[in-house]
Backbone as a printed PyTorch tensor [residue, N CA C, xyz], in Angstrom:
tensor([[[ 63.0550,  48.9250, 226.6580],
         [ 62.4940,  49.9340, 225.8030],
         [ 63.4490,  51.1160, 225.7990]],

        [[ 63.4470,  51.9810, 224.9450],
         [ 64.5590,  52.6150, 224.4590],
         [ 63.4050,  54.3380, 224.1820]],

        [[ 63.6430,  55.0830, 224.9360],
         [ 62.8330,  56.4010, 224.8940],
         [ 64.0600,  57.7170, 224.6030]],

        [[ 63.6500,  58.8410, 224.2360],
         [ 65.0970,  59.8340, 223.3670],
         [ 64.3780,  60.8210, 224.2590]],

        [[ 64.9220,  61.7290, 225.3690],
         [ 64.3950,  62.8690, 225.3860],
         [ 64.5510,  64.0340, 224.9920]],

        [[ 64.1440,  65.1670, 225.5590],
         [ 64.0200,  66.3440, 224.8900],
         [ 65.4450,  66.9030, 224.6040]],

        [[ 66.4610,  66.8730, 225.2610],
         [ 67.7870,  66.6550, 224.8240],
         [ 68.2130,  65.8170, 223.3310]],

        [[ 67.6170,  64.6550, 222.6600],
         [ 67.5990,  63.6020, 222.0570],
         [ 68.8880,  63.0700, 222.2010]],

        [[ 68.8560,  62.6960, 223.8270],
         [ 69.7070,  61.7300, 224.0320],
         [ 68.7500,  60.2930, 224.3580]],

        [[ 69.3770,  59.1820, 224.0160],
         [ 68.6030,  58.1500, 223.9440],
         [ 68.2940,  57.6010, 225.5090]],

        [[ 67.5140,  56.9050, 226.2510],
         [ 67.3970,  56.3470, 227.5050],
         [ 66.7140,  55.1010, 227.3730]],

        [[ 67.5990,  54.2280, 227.7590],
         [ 67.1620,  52.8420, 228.1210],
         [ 66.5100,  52.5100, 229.4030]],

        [[ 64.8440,  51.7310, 228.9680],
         [ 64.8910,  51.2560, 230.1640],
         [ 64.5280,  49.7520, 229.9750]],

        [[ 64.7580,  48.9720, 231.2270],
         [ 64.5720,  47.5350, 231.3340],
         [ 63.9090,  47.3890, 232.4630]],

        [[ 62.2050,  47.2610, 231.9070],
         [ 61.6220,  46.5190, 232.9700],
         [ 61.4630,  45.0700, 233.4570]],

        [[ 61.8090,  44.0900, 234.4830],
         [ 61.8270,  42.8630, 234.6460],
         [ 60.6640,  42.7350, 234.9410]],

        [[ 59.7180,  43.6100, 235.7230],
         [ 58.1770,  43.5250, 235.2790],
         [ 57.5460,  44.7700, 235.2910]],

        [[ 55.8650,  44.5730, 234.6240],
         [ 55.7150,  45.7320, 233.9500],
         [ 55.1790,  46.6790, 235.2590]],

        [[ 55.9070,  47.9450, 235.2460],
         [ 55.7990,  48.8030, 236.0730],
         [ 55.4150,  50.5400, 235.7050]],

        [[ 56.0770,  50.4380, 234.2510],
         [ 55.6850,  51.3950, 233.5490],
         [ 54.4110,  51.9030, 233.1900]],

        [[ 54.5140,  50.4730, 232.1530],
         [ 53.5980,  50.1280, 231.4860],
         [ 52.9960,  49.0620, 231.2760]],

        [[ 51.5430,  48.9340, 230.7840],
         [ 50.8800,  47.0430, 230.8740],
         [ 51.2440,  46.6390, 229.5140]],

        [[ 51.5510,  47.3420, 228.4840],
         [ 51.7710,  47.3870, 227.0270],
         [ 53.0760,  46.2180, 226.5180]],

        [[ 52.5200,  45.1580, 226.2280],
         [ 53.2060,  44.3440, 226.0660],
         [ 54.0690,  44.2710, 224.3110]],

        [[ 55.6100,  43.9880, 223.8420],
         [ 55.8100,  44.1390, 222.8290],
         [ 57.0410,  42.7900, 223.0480]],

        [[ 57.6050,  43.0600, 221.3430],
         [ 58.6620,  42.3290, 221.3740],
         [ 59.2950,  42.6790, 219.7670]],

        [[ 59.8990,  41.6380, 219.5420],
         [ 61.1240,  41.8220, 218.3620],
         [ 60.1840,  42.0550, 217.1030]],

        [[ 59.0260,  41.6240, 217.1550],
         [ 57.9760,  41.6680, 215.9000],
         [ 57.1580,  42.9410, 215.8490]],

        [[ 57.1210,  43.9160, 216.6390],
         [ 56.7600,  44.9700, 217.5000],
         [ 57.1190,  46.2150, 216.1230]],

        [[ 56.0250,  47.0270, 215.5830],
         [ 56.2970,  47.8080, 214.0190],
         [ 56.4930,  49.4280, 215.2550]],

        [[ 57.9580,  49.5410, 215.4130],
         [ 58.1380,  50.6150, 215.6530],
         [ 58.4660,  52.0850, 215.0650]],

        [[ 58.3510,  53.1700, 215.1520],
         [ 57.7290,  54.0150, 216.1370],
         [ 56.3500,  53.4100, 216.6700]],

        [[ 55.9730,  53.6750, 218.2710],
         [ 54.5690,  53.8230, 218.3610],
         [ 54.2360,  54.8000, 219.4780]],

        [[ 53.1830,  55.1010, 219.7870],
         [ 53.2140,  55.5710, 221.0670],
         [ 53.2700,  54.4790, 222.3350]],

        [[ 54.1280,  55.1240, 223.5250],
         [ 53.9840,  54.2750, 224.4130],
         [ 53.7900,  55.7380, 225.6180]],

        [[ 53.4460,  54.4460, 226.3660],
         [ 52.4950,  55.7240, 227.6680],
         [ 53.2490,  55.1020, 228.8750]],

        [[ 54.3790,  56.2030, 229.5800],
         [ 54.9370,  55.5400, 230.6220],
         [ 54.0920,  56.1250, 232.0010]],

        [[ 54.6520,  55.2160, 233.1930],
         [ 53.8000,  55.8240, 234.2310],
         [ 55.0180,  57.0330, 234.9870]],

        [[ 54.5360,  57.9660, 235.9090],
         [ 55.8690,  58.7840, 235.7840],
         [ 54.7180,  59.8700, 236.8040]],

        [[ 55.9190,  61.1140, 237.3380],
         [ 55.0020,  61.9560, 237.9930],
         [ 55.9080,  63.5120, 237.3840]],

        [[ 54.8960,  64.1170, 237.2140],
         [ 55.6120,  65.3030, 236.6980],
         [ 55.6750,  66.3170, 238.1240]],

        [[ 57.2480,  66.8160, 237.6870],
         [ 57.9470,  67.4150, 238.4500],
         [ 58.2960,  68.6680, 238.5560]],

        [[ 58.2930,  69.3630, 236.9200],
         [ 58.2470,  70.6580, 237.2050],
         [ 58.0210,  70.9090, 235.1130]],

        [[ 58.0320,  71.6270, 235.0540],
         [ 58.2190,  72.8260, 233.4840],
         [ 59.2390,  73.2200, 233.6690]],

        [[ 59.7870,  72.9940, 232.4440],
         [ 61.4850,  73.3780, 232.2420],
         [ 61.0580,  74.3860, 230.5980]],

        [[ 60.9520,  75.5140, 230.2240],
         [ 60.4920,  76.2780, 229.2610],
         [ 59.2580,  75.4120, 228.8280]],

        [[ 59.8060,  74.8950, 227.4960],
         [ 58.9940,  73.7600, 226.9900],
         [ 58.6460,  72.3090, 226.9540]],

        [[ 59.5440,  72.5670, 228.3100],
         [ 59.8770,  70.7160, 227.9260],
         [ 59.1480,  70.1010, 229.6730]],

        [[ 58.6640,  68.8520, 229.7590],
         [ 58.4040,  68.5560, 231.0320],
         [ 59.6470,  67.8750, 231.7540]],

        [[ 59.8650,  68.1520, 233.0420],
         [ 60.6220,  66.9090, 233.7260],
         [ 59.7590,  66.0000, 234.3830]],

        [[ 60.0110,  64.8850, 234.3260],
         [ 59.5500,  63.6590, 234.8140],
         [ 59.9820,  62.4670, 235.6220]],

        [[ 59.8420,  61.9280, 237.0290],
         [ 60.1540,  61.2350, 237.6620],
         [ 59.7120,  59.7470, 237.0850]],

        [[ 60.6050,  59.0760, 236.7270],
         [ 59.7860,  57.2450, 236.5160],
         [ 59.0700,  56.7930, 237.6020]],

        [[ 57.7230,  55.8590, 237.7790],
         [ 57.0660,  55.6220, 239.0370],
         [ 58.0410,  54.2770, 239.4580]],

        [[ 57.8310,  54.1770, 240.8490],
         [ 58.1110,  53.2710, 241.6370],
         [ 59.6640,  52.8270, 241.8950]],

        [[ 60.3350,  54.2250, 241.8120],
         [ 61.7340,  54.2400, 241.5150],
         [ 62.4610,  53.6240, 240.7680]],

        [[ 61.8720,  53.6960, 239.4760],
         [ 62.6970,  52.7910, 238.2130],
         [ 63.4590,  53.8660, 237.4520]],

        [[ 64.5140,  53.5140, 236.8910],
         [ 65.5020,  54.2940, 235.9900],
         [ 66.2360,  53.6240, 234.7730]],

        [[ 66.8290,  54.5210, 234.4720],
         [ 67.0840,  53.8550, 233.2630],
         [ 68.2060,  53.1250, 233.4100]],

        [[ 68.8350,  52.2440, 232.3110],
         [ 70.4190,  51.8650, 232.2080],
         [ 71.2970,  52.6090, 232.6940]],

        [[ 70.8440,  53.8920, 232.7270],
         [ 72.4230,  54.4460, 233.2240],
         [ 71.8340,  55.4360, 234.2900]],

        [[ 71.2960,  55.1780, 235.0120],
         [ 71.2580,  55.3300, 236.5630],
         [ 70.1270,  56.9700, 236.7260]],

        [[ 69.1580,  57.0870, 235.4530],
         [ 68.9600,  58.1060, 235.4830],
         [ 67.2970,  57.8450, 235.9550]],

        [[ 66.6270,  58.5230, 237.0190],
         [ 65.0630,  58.5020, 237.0240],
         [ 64.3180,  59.6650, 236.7120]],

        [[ 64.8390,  60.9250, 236.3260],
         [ 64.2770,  62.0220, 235.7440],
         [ 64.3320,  62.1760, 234.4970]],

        [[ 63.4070,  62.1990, 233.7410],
         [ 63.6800,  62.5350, 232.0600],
         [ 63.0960,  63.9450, 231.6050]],

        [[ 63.3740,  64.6790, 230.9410],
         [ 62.9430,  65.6870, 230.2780],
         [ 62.2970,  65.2130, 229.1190]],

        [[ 60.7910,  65.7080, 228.6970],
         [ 60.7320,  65.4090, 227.6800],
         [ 60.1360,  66.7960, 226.8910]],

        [[ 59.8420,  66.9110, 225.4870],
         [ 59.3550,  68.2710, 224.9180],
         [ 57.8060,  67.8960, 225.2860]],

        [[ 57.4340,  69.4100, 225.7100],
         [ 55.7760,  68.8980, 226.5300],
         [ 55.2820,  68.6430, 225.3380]],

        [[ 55.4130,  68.6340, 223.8120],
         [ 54.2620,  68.0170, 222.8980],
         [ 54.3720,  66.3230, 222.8850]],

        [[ 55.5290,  66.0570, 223.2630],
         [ 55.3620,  64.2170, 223.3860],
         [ 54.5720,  63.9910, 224.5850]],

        [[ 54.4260,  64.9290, 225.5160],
         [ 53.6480,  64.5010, 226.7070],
         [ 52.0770,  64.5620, 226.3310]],

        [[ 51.6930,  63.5210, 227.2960],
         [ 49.9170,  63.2430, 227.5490],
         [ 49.5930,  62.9310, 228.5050]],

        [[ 48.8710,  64.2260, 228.7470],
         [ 48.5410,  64.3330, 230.2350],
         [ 47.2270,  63.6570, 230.5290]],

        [[ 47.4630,  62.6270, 231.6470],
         [ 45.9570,  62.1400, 231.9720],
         [ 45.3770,  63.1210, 233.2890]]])
């Protein structure tokens, strides 16, 4: 799955199982949608949240904190 954060730099992630999320997709999959990752918030950065991925997952390129703009966030 492929997420852009508040930067809109793009972040890949590859789960081999679902850890994120239970939300199952694939190539037939009508994207944009919402997806709901699992994650722990870490601090407020102005407007934007930082976010830890759960269970120490990261992305393709070695990253586990994402920023995102707090209006994409949903807070449970």
């Amino acid at each position: 799955m492929t997420t852009v954060d508040a930067g809109g730099r793009a972040r890949r992630i590859v789960e081999k199982a679902p850890v994120l999320t239970e939300l199952t997709f694939d190539d037939a999959t009508v994207f944009p949608f919402e997806l709901w990752l699992r994650g722990e918030h870490l601090r407020m950065d102005g407007s934007a949240v930082v976010v830890r991925l759960a269970q120490g997952t990261s992305t393709t390129d070695g990253c586990s904190e994402l920023t995102f703009a707090s209006t994409d966030v949903r807070w449970l």
